[in-house]
SEGUDREN-10052 format. One record per residue (C-alpha): residue number from 1; x, y, z. Coordinates in pm, whole numbers, plus 50000, padded with zeros to 5 digits. Each point is the difference from the previous one (the first is absolute). Layout:
<rs>
   i     u     v     w
 NUM     X     Y     Z
...
</rs>
This chain:
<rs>
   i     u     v     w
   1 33355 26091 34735
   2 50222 50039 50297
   3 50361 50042 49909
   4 50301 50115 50240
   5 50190 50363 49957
   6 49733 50187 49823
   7 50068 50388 49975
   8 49610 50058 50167
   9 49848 49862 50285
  10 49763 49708 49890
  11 49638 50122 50048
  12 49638 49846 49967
  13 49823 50260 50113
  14 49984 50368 49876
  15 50011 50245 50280
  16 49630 50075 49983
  17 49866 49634 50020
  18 50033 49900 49641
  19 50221 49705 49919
  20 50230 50046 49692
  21 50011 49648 49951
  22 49736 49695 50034
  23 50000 49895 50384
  24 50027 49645 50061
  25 49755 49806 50119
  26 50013 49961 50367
  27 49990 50389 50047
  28 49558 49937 50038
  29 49873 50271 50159
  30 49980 49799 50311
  31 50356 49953 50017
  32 50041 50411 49917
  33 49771 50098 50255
  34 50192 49730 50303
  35 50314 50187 49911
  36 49830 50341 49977
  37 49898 49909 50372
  38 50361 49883 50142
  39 50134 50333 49850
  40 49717 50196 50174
  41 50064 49852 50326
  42 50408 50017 49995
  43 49937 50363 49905
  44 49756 50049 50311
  45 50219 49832 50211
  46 50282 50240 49932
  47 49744 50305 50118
  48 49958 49810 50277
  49 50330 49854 50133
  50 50135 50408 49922
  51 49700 50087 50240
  52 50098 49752 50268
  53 50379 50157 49933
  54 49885 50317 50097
  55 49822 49901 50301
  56 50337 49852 50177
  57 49827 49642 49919
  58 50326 49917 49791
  59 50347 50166 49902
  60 50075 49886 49686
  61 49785 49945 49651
  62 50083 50005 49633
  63 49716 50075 49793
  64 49927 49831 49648
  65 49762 50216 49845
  66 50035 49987 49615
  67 50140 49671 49976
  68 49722 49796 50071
  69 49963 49870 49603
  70 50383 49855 50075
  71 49979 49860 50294
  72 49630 49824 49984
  73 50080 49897 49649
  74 50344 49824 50071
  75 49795 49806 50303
  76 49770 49869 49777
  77 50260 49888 49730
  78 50177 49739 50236
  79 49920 49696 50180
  80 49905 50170 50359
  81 50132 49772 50325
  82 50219 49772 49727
  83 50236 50268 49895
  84 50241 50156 50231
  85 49957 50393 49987
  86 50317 50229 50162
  87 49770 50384 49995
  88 50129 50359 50056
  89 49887 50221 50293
  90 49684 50146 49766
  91 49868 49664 49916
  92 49641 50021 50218
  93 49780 49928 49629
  94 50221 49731 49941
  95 49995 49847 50332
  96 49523 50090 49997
  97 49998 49833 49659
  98 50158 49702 50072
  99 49755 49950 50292
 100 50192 50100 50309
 101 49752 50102 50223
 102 49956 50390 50121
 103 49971 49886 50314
 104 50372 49896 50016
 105 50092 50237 49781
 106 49846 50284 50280
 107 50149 49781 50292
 108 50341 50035 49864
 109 49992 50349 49935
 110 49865 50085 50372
 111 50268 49747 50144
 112 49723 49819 50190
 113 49947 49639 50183
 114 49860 49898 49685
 115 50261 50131 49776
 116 50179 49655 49834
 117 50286 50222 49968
 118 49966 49941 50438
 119 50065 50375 50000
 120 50402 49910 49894
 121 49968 50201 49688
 122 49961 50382 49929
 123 49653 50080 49893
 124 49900 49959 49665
 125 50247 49717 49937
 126 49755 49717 50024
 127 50032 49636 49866
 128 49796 49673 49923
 129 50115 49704 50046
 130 49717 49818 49873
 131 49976 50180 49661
 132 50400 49948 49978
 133 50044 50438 50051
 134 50316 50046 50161
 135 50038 50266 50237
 136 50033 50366 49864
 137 50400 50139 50054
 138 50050 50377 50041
 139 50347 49981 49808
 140 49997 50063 49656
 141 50052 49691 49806
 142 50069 49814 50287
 143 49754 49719 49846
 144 50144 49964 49680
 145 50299 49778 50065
 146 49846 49752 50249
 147 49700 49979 49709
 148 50271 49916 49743
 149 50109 49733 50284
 150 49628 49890 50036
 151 49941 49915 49647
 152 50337 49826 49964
 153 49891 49725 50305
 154 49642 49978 49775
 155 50242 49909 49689
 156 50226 49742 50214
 157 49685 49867 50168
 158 49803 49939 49617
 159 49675 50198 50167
 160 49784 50152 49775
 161 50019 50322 50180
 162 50123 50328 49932
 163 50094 50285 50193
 164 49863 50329 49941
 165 50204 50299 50122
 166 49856 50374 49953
 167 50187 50325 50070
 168 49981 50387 49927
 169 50195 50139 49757
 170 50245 50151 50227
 171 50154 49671 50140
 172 50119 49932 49633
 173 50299 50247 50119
 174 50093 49776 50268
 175 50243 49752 50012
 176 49817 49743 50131
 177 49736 49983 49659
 178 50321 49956 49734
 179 50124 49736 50262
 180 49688 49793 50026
 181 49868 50063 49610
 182 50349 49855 49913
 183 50002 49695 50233
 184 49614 49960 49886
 185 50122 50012 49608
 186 50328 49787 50010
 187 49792 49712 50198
 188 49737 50055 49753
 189 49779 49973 50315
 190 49608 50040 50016
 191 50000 50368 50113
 192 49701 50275 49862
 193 50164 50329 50089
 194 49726 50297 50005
 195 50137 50303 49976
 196 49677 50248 50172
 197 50158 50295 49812
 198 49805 50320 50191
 199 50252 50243 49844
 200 50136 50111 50317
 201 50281 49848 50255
 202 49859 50194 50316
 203 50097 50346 49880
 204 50226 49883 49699
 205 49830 49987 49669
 206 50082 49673 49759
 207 50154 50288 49770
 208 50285 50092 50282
 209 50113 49632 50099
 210 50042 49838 49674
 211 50114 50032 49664
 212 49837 49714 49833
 213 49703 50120 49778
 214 49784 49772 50213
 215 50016 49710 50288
 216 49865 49677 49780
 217 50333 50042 49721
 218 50241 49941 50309
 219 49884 49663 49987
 220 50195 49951 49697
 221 50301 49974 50231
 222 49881 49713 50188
 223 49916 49800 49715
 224 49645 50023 50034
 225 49665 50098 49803
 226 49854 50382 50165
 227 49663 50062 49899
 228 49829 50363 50034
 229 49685 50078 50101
 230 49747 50261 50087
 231 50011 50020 50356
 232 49609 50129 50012
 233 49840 49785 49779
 234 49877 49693 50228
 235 49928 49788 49674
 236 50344 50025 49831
 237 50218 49963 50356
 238 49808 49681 49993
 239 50047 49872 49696
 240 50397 50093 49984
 241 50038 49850 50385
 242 49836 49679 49888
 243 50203 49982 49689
 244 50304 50055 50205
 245 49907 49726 50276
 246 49938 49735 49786
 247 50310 50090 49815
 248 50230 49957 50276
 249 49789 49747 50133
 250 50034 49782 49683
 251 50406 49974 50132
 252 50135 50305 49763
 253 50137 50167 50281
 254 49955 50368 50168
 255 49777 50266 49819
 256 49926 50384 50130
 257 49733 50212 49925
 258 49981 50385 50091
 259 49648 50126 50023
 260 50001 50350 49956
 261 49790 50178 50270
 262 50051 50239 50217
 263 49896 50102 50384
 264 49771 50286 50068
 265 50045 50027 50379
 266 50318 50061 50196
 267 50314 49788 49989
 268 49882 49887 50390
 269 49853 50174 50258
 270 50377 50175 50059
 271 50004 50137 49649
 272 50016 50360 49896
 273 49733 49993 49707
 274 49745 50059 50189
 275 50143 50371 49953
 276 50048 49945 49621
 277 50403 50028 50083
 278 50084 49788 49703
 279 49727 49976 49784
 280 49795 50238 49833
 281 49674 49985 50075
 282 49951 49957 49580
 283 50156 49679 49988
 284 49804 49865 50279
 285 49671 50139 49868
 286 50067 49810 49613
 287 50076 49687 50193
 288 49651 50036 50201
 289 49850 50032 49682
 290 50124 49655 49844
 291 49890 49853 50356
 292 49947 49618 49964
 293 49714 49950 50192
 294 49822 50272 49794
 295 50108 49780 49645
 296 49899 49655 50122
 297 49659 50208 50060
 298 50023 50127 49647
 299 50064 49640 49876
 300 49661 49870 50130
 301 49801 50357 49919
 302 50118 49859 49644
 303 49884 49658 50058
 304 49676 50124 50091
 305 50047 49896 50359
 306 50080 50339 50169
 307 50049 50064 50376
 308 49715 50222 50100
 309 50089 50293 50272
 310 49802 49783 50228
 311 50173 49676 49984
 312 50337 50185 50049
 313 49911 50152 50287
 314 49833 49685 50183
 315 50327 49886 49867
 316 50167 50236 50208
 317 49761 50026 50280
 318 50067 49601 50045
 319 50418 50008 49968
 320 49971 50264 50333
 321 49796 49832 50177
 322 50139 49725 49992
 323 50307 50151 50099
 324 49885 50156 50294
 325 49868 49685 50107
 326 50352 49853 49902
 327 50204 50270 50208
 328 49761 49964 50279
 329 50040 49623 50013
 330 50410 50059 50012
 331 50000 50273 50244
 332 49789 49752 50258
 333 50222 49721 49955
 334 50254 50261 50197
 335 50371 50026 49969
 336 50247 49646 49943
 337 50124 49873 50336
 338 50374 50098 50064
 339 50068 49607 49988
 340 49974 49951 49679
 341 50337 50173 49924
 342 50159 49680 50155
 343 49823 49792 49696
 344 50046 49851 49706
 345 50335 50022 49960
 346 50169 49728 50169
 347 49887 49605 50035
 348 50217 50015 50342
 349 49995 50371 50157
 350 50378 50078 50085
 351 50122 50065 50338
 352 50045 50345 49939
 353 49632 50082 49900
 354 49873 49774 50295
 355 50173 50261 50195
 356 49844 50256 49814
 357 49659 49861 50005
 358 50043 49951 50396
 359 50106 50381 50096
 360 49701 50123 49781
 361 49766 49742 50179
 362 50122 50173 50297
 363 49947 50366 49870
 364 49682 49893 49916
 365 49887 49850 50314
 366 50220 50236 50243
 367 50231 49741 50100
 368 49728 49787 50064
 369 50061 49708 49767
</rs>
């Protein structure tokens, strides 16, 4: 039932709740209504990390409104802490899903003591080392090469892992993606590439910066299988991601899916849509309208297990307060000391940064010590 190139996007799910083929079994409304509640909450937590923005709290955020269906559904079609997952700078659902913690996830963002990041990173660029998330890069396809390099050490070591590497559809313009997707496919090593296509490259619609008909059939050149899906339909992302895992887990080398979705909010917070510069306000407003979050909701209405108005907004009323009590927690644990930038990067500090470290002990101190 799930076959690479198709001329559609797979779907499961009809836009109003109503699948258009059986659903498997596992989708009980038990596990519908977990991932109706992970979507919720990374859609609250945008609201609320855009709020903190505009209160001088932080200077950077990305929001992923509108791709929750992709993002939640490819975390919950892999093995979570085995695999090795290079994200994008829009990845926050992923990251939620796969269990890293909002607490971190707020720490990071505010650049505070408790940030893992140690406040080294730019906000919103957060990592996990426990659930295997390496850290967020601002530079389009930056990740994709060293991914390609990651799941060719998982084929010379024999693991069973793979490595999972997501992007938007703008860094399939770069360089850097035909360079990694080609060292990936000649290796024939255990890379799932996810192509989070949200229709627009900051300002640049998929239309303007490339010719191919879609993303998924440039996988053709790299000798490997691209599969297709509907970006908004939380059942069928999970069904083609979990097809495509254990594909390239089973030692058949690379895959790539593109889930078609797109992004309702701005670019970033230094975006010019909030002005509607380069999209109408029409094609936002259809795009609302197929809103995953609103489908998954559809889906158990059908079942016969619908989300009242009152559990979504307890729903709701729980993600912010926990939040607040999140940000609160960060914001006491103060700002990282100026020694940690001395850290973690050498076994045996070099002469030179001994030197360093000394004059800013002195600044510090006033030439006391």
């Amino acid at each position: 039932m799930i076959e690479p190139f198709t001329p559609e996007p797979i779907r499961w799910v009809a836009e109003d709740g109503t699948p258009v083929r059986p659903l498997p079994e596992r989708f009980t409304p038990e596990l519908l209504r977990d991932l109706h509640r992970v979507m919720v909450q990374a859609r609250e937590f945008d609201k609320k990390l855009i709020n903190l923005l505009r209160m001088g709290r932080t200077t950077f955020y990305a929001q992923s409104s509108g791709m929750e269906a992709t993002q939640v559904g490819l975390a919950r079609s892999i093995r979570v802490g085995h695999d090795w997952v290079w994200p994008y700078y829009r990845d926050q659902a992923l990251g939620l899903a796969m269990g890293v913690p909002l607490f971190e996830m707020i720490s990071q963002c505010l650049g505070t003591n408790t940030d893992t990041c140690r406040g080294r990173q730019m906000p919103h660029h957060f990592a996990s080392r426990r659930y295997n998330f390496v850290s967020i890069s601002s530079s389009i396809a930056s990740q994709v090469p060293p991914a390609a390099g990651s799941a060719m050490a998982q084929k010379y070591l024999g693991t069973d892992e793979i490595t999972v590497c997501t992007f938007g559809d703008g860094a399939t313009s770069e360089g850097d993606w035909h360079a990694g997707l080609n060292m990936a496919g000649a290796a024939k090593a255990p890379a799932l590439f996810i192509c989070e296509n949200n229709q627009w490259a900051i300002s640049t619609s998929i239309r303007e910066q490339t010719a191919s008909e879609t993303i998924h059939i440039k996988a053709k050149a790299y000798g490997m299988p691209g599969f297709y899906v509907d970006g908004n339909d939380i059942v069928a992302v999970m069904e083609v991601c979990a097809h495509a895992a254990e594909w390239v887990r089973a030692g058949n080398g690379p895959a790539l899916v593109e889930c078609l979705t797109y992004r309702v909010g701005s670019h970033s917070n230094a975006d010019a849509d909030a002005e509607k510069q380069y999209r109408s306000r029409e094609e936002v407003e259809a795009w609302v309208a197929r809103d995953p979050i609103t489908r998954i909701e559809g889906l158990l209405a059908h079942l016969g297990h619908p989300v009242t108005a009152e559990e979504r907004a307890a729903l709701i009323s729980e993600t912010h307060r926990q939040i607040d009590e999140d940000v609160q927690r960060a914001l006491d644990s103060g700002e990282p000391d100026w020694r940690i930038i001395f850290e973690d990067v050498y076994a045996d500090m070099p002469t030179h940064l001994r030197d360093q470290e000394a004059f800013l002990r002195a600044e510090q101190t006033g030439g006391q010590g």
